[in-house]
N, C-alpha and C positions, 0 to 999 in steps of 0.2 A: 155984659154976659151974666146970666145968674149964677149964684152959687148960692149950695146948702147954709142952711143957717139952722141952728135951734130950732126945734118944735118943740114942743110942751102939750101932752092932752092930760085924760082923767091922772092915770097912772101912772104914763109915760115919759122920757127925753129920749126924741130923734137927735142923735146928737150924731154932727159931720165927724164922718168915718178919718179916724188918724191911722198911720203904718201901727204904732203901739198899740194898738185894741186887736191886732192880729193874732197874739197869745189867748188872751179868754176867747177869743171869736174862733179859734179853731178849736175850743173845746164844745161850745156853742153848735158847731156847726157841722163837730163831728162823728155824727150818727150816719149812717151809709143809708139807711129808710130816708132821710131830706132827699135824695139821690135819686128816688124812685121816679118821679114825671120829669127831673130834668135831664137825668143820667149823669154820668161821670162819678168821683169816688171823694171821698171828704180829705180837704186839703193840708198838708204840715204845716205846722208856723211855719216853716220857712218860706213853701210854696204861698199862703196866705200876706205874709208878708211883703213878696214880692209883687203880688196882685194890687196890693192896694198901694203899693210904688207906684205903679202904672195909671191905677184911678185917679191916685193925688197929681199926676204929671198933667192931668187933662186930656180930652178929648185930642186924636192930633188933626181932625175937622174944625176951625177956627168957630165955624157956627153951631158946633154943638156944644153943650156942656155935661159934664158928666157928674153928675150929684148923687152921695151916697151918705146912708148914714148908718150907724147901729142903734139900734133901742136899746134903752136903757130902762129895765122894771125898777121904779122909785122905791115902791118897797120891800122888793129884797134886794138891790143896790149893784145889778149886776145887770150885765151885757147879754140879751134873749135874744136877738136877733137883726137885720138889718133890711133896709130898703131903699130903694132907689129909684132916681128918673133921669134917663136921658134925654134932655132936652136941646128942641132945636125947630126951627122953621113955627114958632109959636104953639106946638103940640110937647107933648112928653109921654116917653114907654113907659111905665111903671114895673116894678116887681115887689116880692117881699117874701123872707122866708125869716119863721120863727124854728128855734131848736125845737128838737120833741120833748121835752122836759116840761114845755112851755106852754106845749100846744093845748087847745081847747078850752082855752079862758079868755078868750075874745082877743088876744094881743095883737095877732097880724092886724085883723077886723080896723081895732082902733088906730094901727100905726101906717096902716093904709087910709085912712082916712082924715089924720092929721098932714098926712102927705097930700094926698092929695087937695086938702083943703090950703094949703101951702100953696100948693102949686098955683092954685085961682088967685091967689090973695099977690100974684107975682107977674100977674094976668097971662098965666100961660091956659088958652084955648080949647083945648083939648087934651084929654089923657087915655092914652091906651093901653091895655094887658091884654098879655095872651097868656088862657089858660088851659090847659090839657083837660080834653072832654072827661077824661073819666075822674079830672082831681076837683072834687065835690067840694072839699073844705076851699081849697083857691077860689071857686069860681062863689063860695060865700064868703071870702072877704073881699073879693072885686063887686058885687051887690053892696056889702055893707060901707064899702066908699063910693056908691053913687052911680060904679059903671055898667052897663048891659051888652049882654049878647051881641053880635051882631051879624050872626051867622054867617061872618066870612074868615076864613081858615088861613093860615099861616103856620106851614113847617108843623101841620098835625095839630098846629092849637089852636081855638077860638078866637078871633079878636072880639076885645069885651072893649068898650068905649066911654066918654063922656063926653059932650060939649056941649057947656052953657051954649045955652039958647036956641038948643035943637033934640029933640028928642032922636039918642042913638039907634036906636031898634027901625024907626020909620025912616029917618033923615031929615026931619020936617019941623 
């Protein structure tokens, strides 16, 4: 089964998500604007804490695995945000959300993209996101890791796709 391990890009360490990063991470993460395309309300350490009890327990599907991690900006030394894949059946969901502190200096961009280039390097198949039509900056860091439209709709959001060795927009 796979698990997170280390990524390293320009800037960055994807570093596997521990219970302890729950304190910076809900300072990270607690803007109520993050909230905007997914809804719900930004979480207490305790409630944070408790979530990533549950992530670190595993998937309770034996064939999935749940991998998560936080970025970590090298230099200023500190926790900007986190990203993940659920994987399973040779495919992965992706996601990624950077604090607003953070935003618009390329960070999700890159730390979607070292994930995702993880994920190949792991020979997992395919990767999916869904992103909500109207969240512009989402659907340019799903671009800038590789995946495309694919104009079919999930729960209101786009699925955006990859798979080596088929172009996702035709199927072919």
């Amino acid at each position: 089964m796979i698990k997170p391990e280390s990524v390293r890009t320009d800037r960055l360490d994807l570093v596997p998500l521990r219970v302890e990063d729950a304190e910076e991470m809900a300072v990270v993460l607690g803007d109520p604007a993050l909230h905007g395309f997914i809804g719900g309300e930004p979480e207490s350490v305790e409630e944070l804490r408790a979530r990533y009890v549950r992530w670190g327990a595993g998937s309770p599907d034996p064939a999935v695995a749940w991998c998560n991690w936080v970025v970590r900006l090298r230099a200023e030394g500190c926790l900007v945000g986190t990203v993940q894949a659920t994987v399973g059946g040779g495919g992965a969901e992706v996601s990624w959300v950077v604090g607003t502190a953070w935003q618009g200096r390329g960070i999700a961009a890159e730390a979607a993209r070292g994930l995702v280039g993880w994920l190949r390097e792991q020979g997992v198949g395919e990767v999916v996101a869904h992103v909500h039509p109207d969240h512009a900056a989402s659907a340019a860091v799903a671009a800038a890791a590789g995946l495309a439209p694919t104009g079919r709709w999930q729960d209101g959001e786009v699925r955006w796709e990859r798979v080596w060795g088929r172009d996702p927009v035709s199927g072919e």
